[in-house]
C-alpha positions as CSV (number, residue, x, y, z in Angstrom):
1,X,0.0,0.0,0.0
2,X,2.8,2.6,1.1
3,X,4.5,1.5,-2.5
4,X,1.1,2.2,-4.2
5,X,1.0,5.5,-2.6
6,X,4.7,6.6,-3.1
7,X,4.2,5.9,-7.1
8,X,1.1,7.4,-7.3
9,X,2.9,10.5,-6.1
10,X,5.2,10.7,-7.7
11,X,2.8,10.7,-11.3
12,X,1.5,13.8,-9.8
13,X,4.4,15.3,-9.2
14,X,5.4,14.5,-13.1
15,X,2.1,16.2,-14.2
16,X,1.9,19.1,-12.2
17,X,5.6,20.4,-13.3
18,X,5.0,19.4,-16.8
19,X,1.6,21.5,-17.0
20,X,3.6,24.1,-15.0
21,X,6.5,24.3,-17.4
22,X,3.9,24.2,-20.7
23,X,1.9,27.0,-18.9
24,X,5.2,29.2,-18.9
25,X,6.4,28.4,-22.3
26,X,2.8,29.3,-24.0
27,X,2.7,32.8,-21.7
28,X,5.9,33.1,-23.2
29,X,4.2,32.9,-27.0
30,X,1.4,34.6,-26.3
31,X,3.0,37.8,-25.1
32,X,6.0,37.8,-27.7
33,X,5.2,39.8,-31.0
34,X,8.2,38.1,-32.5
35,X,7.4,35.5,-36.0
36,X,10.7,34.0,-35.4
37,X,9.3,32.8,-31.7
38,X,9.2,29.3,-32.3
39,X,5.4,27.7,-33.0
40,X,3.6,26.1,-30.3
41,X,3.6,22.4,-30.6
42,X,2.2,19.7,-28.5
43,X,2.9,16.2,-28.9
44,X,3.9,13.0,-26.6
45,X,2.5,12.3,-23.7
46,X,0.0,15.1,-23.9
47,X,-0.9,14.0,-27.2
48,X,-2.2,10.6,-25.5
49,X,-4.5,12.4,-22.8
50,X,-7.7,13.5,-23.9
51,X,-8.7,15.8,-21.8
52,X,-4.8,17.6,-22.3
53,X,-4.8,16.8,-26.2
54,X,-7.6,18.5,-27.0
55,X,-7.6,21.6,-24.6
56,X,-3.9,22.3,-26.0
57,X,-5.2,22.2,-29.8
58,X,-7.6,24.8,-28.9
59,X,-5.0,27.0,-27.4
60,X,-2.6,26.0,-30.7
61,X,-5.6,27.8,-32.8
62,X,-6.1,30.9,-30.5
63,X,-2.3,31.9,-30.9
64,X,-2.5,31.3,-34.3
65,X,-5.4,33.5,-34.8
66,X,-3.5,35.9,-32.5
67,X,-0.5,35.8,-34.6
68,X,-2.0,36.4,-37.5
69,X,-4.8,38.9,-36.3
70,X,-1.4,41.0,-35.1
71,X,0.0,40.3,-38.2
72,X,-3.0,42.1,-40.1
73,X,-3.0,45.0,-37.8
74,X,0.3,45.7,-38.5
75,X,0.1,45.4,-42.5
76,X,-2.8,47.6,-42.2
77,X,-1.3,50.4,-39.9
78,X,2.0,50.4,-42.2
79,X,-0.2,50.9,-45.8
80,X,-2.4,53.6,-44.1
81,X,0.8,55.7,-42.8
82,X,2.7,55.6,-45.4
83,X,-0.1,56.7,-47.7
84,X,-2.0,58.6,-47.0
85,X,-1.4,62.4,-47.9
86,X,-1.5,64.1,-45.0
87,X,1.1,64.1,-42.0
88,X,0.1,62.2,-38.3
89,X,1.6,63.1,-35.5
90,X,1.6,62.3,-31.8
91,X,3.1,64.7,-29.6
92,X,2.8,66.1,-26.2
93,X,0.3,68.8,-24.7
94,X,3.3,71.2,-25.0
95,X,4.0,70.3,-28.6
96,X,7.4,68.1,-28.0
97,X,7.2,64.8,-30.8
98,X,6.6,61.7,-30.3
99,X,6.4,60.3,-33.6
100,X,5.0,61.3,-37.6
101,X,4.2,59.7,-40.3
102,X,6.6,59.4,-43.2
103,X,4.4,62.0,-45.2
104,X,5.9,64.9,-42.1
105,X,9.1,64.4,-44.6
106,X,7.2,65.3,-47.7
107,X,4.8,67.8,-46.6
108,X,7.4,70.0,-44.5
109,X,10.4,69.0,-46.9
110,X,12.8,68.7,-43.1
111,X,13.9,64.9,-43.2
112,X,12.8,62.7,-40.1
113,X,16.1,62.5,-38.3
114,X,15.6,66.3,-38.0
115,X,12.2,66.5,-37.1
116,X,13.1,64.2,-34.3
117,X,16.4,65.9,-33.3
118,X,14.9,69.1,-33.1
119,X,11.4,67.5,-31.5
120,X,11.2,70.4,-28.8
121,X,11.1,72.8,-30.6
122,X,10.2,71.9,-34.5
123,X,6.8,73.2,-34.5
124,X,7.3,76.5,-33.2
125,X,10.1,77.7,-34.9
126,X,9.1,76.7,-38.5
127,X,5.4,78.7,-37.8
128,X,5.3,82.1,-39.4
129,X,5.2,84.4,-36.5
130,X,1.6,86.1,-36.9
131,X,0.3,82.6,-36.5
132,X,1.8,80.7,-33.4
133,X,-0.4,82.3,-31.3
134,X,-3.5,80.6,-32.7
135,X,-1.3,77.3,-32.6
136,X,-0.3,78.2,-28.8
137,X,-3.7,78.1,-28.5
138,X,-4.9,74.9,-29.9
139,X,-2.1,73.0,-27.5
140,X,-3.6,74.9,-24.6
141,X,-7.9,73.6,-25.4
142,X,-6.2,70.1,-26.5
143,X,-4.2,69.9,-22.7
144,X,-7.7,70.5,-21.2
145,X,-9.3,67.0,-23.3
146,X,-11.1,69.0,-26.2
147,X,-10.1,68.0,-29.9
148,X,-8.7,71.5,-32.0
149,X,-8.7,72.6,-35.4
150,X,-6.7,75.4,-37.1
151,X,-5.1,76.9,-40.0
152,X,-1.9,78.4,-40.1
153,X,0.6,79.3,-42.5
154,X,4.1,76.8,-42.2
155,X,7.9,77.8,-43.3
156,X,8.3,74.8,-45.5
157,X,11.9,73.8,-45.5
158,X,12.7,75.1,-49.5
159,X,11.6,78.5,-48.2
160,X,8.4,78.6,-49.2
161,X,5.2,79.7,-47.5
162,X,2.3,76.8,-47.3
163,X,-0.9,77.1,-45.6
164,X,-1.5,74.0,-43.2
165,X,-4.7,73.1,-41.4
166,X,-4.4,70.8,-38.5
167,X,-6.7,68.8,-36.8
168,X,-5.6,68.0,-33.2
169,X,-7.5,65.1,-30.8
170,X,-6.3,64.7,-27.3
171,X,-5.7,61.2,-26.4
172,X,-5.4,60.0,-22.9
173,X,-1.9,58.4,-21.7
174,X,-3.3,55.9,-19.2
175,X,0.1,55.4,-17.8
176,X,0.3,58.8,-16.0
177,X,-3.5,60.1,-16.7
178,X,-2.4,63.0,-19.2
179,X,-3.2,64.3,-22.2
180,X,-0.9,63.2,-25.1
181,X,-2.5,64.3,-29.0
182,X,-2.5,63.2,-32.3
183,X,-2.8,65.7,-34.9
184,X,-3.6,65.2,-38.6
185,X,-1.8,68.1,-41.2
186,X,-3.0,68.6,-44.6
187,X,-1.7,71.4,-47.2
188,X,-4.5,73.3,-48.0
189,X,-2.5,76.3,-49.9
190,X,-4.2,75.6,-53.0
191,X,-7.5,76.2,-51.8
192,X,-6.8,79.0,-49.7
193,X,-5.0,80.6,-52.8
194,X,-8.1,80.3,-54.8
195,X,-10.0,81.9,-52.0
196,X,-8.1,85.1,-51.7
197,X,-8.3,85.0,-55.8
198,X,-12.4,85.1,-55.8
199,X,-12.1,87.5,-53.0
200,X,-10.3,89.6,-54.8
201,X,-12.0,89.3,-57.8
202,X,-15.3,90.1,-56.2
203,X,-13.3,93.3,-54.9
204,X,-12.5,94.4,-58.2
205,X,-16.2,93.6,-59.3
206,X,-17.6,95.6,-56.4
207,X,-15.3,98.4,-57.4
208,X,-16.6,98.1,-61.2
209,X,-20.2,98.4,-59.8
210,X,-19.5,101.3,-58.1
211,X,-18.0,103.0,-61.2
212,X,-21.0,101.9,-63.7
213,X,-23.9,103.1,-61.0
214,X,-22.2,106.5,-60.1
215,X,-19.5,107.4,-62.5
216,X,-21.7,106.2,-65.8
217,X,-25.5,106.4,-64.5
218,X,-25.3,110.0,-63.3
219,X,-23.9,111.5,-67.1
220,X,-26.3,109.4,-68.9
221,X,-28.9,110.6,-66.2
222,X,-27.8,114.4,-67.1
223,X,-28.0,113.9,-70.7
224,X,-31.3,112.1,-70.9
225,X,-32.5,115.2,-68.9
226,X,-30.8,118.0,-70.9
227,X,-32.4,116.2,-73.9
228,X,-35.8,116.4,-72.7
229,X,-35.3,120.6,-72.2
230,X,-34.2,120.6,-75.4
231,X,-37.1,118.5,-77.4
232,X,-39.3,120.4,-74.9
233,X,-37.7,124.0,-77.0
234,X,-40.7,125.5,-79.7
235,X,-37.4,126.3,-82.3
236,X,-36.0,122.8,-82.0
237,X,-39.7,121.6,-82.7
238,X,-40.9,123.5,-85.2
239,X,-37.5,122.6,-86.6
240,X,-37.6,118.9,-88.8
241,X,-33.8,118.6,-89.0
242,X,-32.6,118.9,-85.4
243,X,-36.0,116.5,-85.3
244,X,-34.8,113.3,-86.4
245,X,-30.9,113.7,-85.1
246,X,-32.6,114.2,-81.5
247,X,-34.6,111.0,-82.0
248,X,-31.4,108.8,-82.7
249,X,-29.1,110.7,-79.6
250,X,-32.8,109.5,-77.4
251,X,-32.9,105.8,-78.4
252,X,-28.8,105.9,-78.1
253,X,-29.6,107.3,-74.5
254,X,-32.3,104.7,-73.7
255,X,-29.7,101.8,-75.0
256,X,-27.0,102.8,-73.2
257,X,-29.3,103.5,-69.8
258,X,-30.7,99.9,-70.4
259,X,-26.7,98.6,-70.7
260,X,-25.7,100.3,-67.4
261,X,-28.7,98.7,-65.9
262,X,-28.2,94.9,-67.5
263,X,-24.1,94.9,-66.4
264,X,-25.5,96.1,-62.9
265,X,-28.2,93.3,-62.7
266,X,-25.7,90.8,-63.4
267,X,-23.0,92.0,-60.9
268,X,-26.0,91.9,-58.4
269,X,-26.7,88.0,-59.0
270,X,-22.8,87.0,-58.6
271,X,-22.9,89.0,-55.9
272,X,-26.3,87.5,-54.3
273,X,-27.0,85.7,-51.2
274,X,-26.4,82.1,-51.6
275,X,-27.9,81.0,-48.8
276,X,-31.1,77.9,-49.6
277,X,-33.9,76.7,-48.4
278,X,-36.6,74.2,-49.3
279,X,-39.0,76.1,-52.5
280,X,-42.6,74.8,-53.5
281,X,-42.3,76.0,-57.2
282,X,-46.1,76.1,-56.7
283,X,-46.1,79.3,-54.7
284,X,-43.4,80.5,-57.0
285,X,-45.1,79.7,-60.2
286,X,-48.5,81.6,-58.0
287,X,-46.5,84.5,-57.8
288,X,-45.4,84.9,-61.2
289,X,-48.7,84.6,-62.7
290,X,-50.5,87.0,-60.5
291,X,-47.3,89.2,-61.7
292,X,-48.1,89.0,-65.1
293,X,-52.2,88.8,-65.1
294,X,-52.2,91.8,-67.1
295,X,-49.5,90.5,-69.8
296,X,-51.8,87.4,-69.6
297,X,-55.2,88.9,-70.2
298,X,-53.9,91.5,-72.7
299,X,-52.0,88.9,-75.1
300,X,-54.7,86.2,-75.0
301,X,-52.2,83.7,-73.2
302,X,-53.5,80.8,-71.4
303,X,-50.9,79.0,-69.1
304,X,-51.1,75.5,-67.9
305,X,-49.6,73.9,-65.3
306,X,-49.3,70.3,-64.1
307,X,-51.2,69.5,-60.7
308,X,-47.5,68.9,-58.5
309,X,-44.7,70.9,-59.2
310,X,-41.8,70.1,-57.0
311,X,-40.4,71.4,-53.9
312,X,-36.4,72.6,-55.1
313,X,-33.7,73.7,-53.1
314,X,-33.2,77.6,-53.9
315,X,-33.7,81.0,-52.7
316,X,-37.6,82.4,-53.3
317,X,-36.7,85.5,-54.8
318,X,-34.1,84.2,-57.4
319,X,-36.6,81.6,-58.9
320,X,-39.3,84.3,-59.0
321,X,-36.6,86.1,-60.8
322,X,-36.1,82.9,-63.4
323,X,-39.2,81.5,-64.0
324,X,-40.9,85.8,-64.1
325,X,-38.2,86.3,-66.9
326,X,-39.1,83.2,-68.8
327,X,-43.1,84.0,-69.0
328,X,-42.3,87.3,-70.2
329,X,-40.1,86.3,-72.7
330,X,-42.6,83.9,-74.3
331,X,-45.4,86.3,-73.9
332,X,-42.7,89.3,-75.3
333,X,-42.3,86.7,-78.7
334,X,-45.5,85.8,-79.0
335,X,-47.0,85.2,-82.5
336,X,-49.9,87.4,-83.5
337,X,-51.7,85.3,-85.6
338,X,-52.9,82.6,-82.6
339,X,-53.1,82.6,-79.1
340,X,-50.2,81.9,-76.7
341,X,-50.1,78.6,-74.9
342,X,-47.3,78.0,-72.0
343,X,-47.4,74.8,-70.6
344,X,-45.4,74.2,-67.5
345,X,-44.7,70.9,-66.5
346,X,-42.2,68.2,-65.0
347,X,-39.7,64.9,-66.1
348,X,-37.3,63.0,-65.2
349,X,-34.6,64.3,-64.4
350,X,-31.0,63.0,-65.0
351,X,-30.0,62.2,-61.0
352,X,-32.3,61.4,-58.3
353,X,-31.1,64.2,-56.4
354,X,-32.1,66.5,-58.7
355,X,-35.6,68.0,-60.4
356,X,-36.6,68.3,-64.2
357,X,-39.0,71.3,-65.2
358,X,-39.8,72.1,-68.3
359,X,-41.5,75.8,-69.9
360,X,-42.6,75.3,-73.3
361,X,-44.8,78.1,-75.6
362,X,-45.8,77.8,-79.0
363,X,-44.3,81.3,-79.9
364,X,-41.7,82.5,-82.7
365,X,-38.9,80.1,-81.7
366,X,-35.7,80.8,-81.9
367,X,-33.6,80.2,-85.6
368,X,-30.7,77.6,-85.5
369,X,-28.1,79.9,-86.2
370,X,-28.5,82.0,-82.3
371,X,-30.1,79.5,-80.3
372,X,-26.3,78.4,-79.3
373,X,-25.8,82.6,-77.7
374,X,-28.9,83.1,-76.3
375,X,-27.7,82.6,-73.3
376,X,-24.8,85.3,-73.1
377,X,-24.8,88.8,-72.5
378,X,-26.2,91.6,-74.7
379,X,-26.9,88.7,-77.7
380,X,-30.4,89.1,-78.5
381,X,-31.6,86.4,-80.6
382,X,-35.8,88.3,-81.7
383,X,-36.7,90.9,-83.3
384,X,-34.2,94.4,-82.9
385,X,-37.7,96.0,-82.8
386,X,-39.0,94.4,-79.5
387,X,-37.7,96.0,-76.8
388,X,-35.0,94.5,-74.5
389,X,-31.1,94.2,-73.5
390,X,-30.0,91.2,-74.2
391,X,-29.2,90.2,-70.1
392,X,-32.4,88.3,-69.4
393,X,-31.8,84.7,-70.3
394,X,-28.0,85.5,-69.2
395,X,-29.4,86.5,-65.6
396,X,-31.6,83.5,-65.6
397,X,-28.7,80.9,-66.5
398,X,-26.6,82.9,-64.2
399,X,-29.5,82.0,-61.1
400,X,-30.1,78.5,-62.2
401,X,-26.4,78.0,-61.8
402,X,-26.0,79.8,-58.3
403,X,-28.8,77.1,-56.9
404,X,-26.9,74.7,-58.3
405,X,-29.2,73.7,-61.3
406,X,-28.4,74.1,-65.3
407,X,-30.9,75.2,-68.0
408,X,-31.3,73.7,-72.0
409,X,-33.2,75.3,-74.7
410,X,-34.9,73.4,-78.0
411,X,-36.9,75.3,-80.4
412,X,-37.9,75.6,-84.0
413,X,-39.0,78.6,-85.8
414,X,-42.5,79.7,-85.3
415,X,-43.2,76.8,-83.7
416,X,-41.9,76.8,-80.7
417,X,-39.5,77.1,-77.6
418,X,-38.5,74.3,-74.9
419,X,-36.9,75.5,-71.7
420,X,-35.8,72.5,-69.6
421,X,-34.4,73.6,-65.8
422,X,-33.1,71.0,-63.6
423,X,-32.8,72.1,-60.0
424,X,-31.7,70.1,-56.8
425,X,-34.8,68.5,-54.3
426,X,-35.1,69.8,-51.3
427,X,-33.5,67.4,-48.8
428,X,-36.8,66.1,-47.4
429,X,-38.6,65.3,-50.8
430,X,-35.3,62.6,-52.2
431,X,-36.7,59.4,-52.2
């Protein structure tokens, strides 16, 4: 019995430092990120114990999923850092570097050994001056736990100025419970060079404005008025040669009033509000036929409409301005030997996203040979003896395209012209 006992002991003790020593080695596997860390492997003895065999074949899988799930992280994190175009860093709450991305090199054009040799200090000495403050800052709200973003201009190393925006998230160090960040650069010098281009284009164009609606108006103002005196004078009346010179230097008046006033519409619409909301062209297309009810009545026009026009993205006043301009014109070219008939209606329209309208009358048309410059400034495709400037189908294009829409034309003389207008839906109305 004592025999039994002794040799039964000394089994367990086998086990217990074999399961102690295979415990050890796998903890060993399982924490070391290295591939050339030999595989785990079980065979022998443990092979021929159930309970052990299959328990350690398990484990076998779960490393190897490990491995390899470590494996793909890795692959992943390498691809995204060294491509994407825009430079990572993480870096302390007082701006000292931790680490970048390879892309630091090419957007800053200083190598990575001295980005990391000058870690301390890089940021702030390669900032043009007027803007550290506003990166000072972003490191100050970022220490406190809220994410920054700013835009600053950045002494690239060949000299030149660029214009970076930076996106800075504070992360939490859980070793010591402070704030470390991670901030995301991208060289936005491009667009902010476009930007001070429009802006200064739209100075130049305010400036031009200003010129046409004092220094112009006001002569053209004073000679339309001395004209008057002078056809209002019995000699000049009574006198049929100074008649018919005073008529031309009137209608040359009248044109180049109606010029002054077509350039300044047009600098008004670039210079409009661009601001949208959702539009029921039903209320729109109300409005513009109570407008014209006298037009209406007057040319014997009838105007139909289909039951459900479409609710658009816009601003009010600019579609009244379209679709007000587009009635008149059709009842302006109107043909006098049968009645006017404008149909307005809807159909499909080449996105989802977007509306098709379409405003057709069975007026003059439009011959082949102008229907291509209708839609540019002063080019009047009707009659030189219907009144007009030649801006109004240039303003309405002009709208169309501010609310982000585009306009077509088809027509055929004296049958006909097609207006087709596509205009974005209103958000709630996209299926």
């Amino acid at each position: 019995m004592t025999y039994l006992a002794a040799v039964l002991a000394i089994v367990l003790c086998v086990v217990v430092a074999l399961c102690r020593a295979t415990m050890r080695h796998l903890a060993r596997i399982v924490a070391s990120g290295d591939e050339e860390t030999p595989q785990l492997k079980f065979s022998g003895v443990f092979r021929y114990i159930p309970f052990i065999g299959k328990d350690m074949r398990e484990v076998e899988q779960l490393v190897a999923q490990l491995r390899q799930s470590d494996t793909d992280h890795r692959t992943r994190y390498k691809i995204l850092t060294e491509n994407v175009a825009a430079a990572v860093m993480l870096h302390e709450a007082d701006g000292t570097i931790l680490w970048c991305s390879p892309f630091t090199e090419v957007l800053t054009g200083f190598p990575l050994s001295e980005i990391y040799r000058n870690k301390d200090t890089f940021l702030r000495s390669n900032i043009q001056e007027e803007d550290r403050e506003i990166v000072e800052r972003s490191l100050k709200i970022v220490a406190t736990g809220e994410p920054f973003q700013c835009r600053y201009r950045f002494y690239h190393k060949s000299g030149i100025t660029l214009w970076l925006e930076t996106r800075t998230v504070p992360i939490l160090d859980n070793a010591s419970n402070e704030y470390v960040a991670i901030s995301i650069t991208i060289d936005v010098t491009a667009h902010v060079m476009n930007q001070l281009q429009v802006e200064e284009r739209n100075k130049d164009l305010n400036e031009f404005t200003y010129m046409l609606s004092h220094d112009l108006k006001a002569p053209i103002l004073t000679v339309a008025g001395m004209l008057g005196i002078l056809e209002e004078d019995d000699t000049i009346k009574n006198n049929p040669q100074l008649a018919e010179p005073l008529t031309y230097i009137r209608k040359a008046t009248k044109r180049l009033q109606d010029l002054v006033s077509g350039v300044l519409e047009l600098a008004r619409i670039s210079a409009a509000d661009r601001s949208l909301e959702p539009i029921p062209l039903r209320d729109v297309m109300t409005e513009v036929v109570e407008e014209h009810r006298l037009q209406i009545q007057q040319s014997d026009t009838k105007i139909t409409t289909v039951e459900e026009l479409p609710i658009v993205l816009g601003n009010r006043t600019q579609l009244y301005q379209v679709f007000s301009n587009l009635i008149g014109n059709a009842i302006k070219y109107k043909r006098s030997d049968r009645p006017l008939v404008i149909s307005i209606g809807s159909e499909k329209a080449t996105s989802r996203r977007k509306t098709s309208i379409v405003i057709s009358d069975n007026g003059r048309g439009i011959s082949a040979d102008k229907i291509d410059s209708i839609f540019k400034p002063f080019n009047r495709a009707g009659e030189e003896t219907i009144e007009g400037t030649g801006v109004g189908l240039a303003s309405v294009k002009k709208l169309i395209e501010k609310l982000g829409g585009s306009i077509t034309v088809e027509s055929a003389v004296d049958e006909g012209t097609s207006f087709t207008i596509e205009l974005r839906k209103a958000p709630e109305s996209v299926s």
